[in-house]
C-alpha positions as a Markdown table, in Angstrom:
| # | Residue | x | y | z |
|---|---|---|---|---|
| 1 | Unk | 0.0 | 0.0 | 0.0 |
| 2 | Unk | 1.5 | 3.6 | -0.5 |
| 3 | Unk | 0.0 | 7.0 | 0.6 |
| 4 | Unk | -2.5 | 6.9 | -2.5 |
| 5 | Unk | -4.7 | 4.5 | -1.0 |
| 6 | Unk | -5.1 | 6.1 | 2.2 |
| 7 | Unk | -8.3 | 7.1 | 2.9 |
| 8 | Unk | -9.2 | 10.9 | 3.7 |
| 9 | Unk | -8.7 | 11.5 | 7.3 |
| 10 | Unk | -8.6 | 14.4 | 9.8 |
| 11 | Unk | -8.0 | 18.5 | 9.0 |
| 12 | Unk | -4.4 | 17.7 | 10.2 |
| 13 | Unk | -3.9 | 14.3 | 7.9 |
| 14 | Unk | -4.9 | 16.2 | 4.9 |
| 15 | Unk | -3.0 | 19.3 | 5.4 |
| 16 | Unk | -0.1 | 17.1 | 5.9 |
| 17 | Unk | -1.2 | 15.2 | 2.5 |
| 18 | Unk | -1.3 | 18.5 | 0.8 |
| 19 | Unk | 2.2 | 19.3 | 2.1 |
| 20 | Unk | 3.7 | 16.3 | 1.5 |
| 21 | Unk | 2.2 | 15.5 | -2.2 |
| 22 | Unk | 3.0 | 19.4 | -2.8 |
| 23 | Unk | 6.3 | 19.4 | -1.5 |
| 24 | Unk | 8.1 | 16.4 | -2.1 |
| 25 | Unk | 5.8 | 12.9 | -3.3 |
| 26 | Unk | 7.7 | 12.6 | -6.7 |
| 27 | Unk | 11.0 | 14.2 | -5.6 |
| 28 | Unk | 14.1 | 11.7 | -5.5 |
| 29 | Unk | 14.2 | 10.0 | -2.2 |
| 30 | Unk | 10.7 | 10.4 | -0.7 |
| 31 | Unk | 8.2 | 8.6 | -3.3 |
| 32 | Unk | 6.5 | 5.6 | -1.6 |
| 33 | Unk | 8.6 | 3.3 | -3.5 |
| 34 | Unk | 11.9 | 4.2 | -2.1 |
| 35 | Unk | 11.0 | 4.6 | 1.5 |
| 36 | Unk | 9.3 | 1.4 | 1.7 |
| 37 | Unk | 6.5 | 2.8 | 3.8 |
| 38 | Unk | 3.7 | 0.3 | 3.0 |
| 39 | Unk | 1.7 | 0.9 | 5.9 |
| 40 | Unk | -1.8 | 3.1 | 6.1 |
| 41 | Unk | -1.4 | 4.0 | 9.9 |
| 42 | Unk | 2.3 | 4.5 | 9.4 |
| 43 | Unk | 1.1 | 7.2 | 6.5 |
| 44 | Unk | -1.5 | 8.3 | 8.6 |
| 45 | Unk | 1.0 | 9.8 | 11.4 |
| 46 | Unk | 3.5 | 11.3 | 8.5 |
| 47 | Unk | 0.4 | 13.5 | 7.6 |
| 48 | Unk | -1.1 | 14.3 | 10.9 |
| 49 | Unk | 2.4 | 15.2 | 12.5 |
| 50 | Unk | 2.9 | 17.1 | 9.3 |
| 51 | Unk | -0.3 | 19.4 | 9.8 |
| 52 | Unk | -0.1 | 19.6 | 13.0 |
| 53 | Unk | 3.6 | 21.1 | 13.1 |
| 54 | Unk | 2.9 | 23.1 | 9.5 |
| 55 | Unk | -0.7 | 24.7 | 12.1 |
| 56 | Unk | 1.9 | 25.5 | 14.9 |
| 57 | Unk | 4.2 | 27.4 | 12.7 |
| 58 | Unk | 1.3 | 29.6 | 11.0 |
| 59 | Unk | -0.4 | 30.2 | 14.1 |
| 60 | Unk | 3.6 | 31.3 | 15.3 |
| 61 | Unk | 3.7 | 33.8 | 12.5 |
């Protein structure tokens, strides 16, 4: 499984989605493939900590 078939969860998992798919999905080194993250609840918490610290720093501004 790979971060495409995660289903839509929380404000904070799809901020950190948005970030992530944005930022750095196809760039060499981070795609699903080369990671070898295969696990939804693994993916889950890469989002979520991802919105969650990307909220904290806006909110800091």
């Amino acid at each position: 499984m790979s971060y495409y078939d995660l289903p839509k969860g929380t404000d904070d998992v799809e901020l950190g989605r948005s970030i992530y798919m944005g930022a750095l999905h196809s760039r060499r080194g981070f795609r699903y493939d080369q990671l070898g993250v295969e696990d939804e609840d693994i993916w889950s918490d890469i989002f979520e900590e991802m919105g969650k610290i990307a909220r904290a720093a806006l909110k800091e501004q």
